[in-house]
C-alpha positions as CSV (number, residue, x, y, z in Angstrom):
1,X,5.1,-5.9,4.1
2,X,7.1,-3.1,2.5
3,X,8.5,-5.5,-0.3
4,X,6.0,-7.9,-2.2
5,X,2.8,-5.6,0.1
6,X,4.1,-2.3,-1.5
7,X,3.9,-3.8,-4.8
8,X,0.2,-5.1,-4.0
9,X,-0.8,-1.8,-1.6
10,X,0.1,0.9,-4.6
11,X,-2.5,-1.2,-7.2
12,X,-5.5,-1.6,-4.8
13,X,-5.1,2.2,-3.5
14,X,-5.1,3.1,-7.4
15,X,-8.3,1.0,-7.9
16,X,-10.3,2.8,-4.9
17,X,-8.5,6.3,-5.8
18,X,-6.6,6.9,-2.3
19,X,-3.3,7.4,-3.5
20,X,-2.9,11.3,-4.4
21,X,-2.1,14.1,-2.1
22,X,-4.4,14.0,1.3
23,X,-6.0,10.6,0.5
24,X,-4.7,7.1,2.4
25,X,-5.8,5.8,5.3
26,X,-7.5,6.8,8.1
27,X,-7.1,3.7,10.7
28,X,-4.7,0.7,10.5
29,X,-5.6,-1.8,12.8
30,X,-3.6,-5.2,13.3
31,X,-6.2,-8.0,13.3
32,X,-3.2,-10.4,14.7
33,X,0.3,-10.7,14.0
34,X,3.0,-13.1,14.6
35,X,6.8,-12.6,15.3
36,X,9.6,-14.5,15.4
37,X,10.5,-12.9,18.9
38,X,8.4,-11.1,21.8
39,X,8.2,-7.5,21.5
40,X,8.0,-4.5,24.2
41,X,6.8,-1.3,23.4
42,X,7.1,-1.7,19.7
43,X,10.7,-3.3,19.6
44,X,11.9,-7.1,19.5
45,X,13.7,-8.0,22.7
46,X,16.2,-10.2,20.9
47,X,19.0,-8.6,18.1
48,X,20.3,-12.0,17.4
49,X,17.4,-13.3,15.1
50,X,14.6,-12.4,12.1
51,X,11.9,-10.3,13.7
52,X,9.6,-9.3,11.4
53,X,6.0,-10.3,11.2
54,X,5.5,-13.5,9.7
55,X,1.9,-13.9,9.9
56,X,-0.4,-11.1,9.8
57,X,-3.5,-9.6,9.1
58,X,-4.2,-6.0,9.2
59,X,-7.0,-3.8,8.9
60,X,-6.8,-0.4,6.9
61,X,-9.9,2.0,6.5
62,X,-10.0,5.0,4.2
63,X,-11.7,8.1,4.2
64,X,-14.2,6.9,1.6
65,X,-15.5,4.1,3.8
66,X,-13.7,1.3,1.9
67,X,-11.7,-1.4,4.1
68,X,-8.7,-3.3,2.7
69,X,-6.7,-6.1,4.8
70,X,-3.4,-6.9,4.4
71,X,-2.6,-10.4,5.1
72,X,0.3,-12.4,4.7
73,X,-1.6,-15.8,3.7
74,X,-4.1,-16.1,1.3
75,X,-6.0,-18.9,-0.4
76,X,-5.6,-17.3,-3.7
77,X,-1.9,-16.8,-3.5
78,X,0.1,-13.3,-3.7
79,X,-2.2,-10.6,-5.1
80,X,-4.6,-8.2,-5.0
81,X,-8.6,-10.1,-4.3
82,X,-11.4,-7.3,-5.1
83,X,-15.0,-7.8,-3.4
84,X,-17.2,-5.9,-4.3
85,X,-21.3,-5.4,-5.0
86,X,-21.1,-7.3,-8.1
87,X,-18.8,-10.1,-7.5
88,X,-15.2,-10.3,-6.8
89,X,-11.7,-10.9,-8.6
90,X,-7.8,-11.3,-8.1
91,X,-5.0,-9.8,-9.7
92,X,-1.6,-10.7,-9.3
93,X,1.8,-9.8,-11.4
94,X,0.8,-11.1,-14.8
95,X,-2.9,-12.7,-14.0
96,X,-6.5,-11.7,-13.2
97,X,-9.2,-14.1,-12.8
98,X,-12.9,-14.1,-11.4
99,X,-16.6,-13.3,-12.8
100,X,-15.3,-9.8,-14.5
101,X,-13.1,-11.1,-16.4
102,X,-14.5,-13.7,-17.7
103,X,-17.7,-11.5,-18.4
104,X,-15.2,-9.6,-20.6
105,X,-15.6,-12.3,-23.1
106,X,-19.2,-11.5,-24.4
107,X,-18.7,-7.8,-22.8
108,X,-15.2,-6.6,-23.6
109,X,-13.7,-3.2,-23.0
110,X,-13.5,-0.6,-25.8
111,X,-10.4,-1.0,-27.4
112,X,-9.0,1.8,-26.2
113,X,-9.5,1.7,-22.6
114,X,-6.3,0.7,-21.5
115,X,-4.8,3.8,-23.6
116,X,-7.4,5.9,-21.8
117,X,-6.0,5.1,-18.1
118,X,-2.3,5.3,-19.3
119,X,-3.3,8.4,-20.8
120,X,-1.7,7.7,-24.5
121,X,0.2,4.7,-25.9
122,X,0.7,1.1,-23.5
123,X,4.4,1.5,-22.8
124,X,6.2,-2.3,-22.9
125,X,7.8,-1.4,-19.1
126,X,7.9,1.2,-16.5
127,X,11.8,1.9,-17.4
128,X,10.3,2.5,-21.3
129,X,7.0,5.0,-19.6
130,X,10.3,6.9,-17.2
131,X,12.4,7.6,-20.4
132,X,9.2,8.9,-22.3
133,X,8.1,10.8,-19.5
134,X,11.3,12.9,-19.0
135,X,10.7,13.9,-22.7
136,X,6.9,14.4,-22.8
137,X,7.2,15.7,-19.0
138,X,4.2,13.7,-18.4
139,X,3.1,11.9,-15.3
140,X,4.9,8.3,-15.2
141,X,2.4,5.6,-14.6
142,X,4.3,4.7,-11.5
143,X,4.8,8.2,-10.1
144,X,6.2,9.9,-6.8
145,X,2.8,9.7,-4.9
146,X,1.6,6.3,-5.5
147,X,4.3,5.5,-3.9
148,X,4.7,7.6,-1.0
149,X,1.2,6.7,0.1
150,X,1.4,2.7,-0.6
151,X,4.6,3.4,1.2
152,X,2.7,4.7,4.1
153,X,0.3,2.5,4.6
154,X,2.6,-0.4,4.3
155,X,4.8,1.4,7.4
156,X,1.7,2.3,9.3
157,X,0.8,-1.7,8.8
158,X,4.1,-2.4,10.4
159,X,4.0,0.6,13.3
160,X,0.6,-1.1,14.3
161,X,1.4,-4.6,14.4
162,X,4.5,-4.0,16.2
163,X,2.7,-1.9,18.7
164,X,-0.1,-4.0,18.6
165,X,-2.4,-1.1,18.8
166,X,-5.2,0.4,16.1
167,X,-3.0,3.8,14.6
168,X,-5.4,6.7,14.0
169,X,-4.1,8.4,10.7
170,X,-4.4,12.0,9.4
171,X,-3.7,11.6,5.8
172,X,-3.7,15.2,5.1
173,X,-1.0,16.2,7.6
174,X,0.7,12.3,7.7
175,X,0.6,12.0,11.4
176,X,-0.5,9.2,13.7
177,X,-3.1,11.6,15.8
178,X,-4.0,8.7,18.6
179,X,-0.3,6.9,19.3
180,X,2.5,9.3,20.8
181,X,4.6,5.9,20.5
182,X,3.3,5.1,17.1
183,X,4.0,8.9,16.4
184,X,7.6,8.6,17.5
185,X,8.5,5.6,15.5
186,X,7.1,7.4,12.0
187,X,10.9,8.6,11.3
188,X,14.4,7.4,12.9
189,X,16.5,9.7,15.0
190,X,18.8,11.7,12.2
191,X,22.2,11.8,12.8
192,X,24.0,14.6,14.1
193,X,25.1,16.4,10.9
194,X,22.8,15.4,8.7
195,X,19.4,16.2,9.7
196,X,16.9,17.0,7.0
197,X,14.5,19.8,8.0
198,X,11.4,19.8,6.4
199,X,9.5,23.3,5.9
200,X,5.6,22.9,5.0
């Protein structure tokens, strides 16, 4: 969920436009998950094995009314699958397919759309886009909030299916608002020392 889903949850939240400060989810909702172990009150009840989630399907609504899943088996593989209105594709690292793209044959894109959404020159890698954004001080492609907020939703994912409850979400304050359990379990206990106190 918070490996291989962050890398998938960051892409489709940049397509719909909820990863920027105050956007991301408003519900997360586990459809039905599977562990390795039982679980009470949102922890496994045996240390001695894997307990993570190994089938799942959760539900995550945003603000705008769009609804994403999250599901850990898919007939089209690892990915990204976009429905919408006018038909439906799938991305994954290094391959899209469906009726959009294939429209793009008679109907391409202008040829410098892709520079438009990078916002200059195509960079050949996310380490090449870093270095030239220290220099130009420009936004990276892959920057500090896309991140956070996949991030979020991917822990929220994991808060609700371990709970096995539907998590309310204020994006704009980034607190469960429904779950004083689910609330709890948003940050570990710091240890003495070295807490971190955060001043908004």
């Amino acid at each position: 969920m918070t490996d291989w889903g962050a890398h998938h949850v960051d892409i489709a939240q940049w397509a719909i436009e909820q990863n920027g400060p105050g956007q991301g989810p408003v519900s997360v909702e586990p459809v039905f998950a599977k562990h390795a172990v039982p679980f009470e009150d949102g922890n496994p009840t045996e240390a001695d094995r894997y307990n993570v989630a190994n089938s799942f399907d959760v539900k995550v609504v945003f603000e705008n009314g769009v609804e994403m899943h999250i599901v850990s088996e898919s007939p089209d593989k690892n990915g990204i699958l976009f429905e919408g209105t006018e038909g439906r594709f799938h991305v994954s690292r290094g391959a899209i397919k469906g009726a959009p793209v294939e429209e793009l044959k008679n109907n391409p894109l202008p040829e410098d759309a892709l520079e438009k959404v990078y916002g200059g020159p195509i960079p050949a890698n996310h380490q090449e886009n870093f270095v030239n954004c220290i220099k130009t001080r420009q936004k990276p492609v892959s920057d500090v909030w896309t991140h956070h907020k996949a991030m979020t939703t991917c822990h929220l994912a994991n808060i609700a299916i371990r709970l096995d409850q539907k998590l309310e979400w204020d994006p704009k304050s980034e607190q469960v608002t429904n779950s004083l359990r689910g609330r709890a379990m948003q940050q570990r206990e710091q240890r003495k020392g070295y807490e971190i106190d955060v001043q908004v």
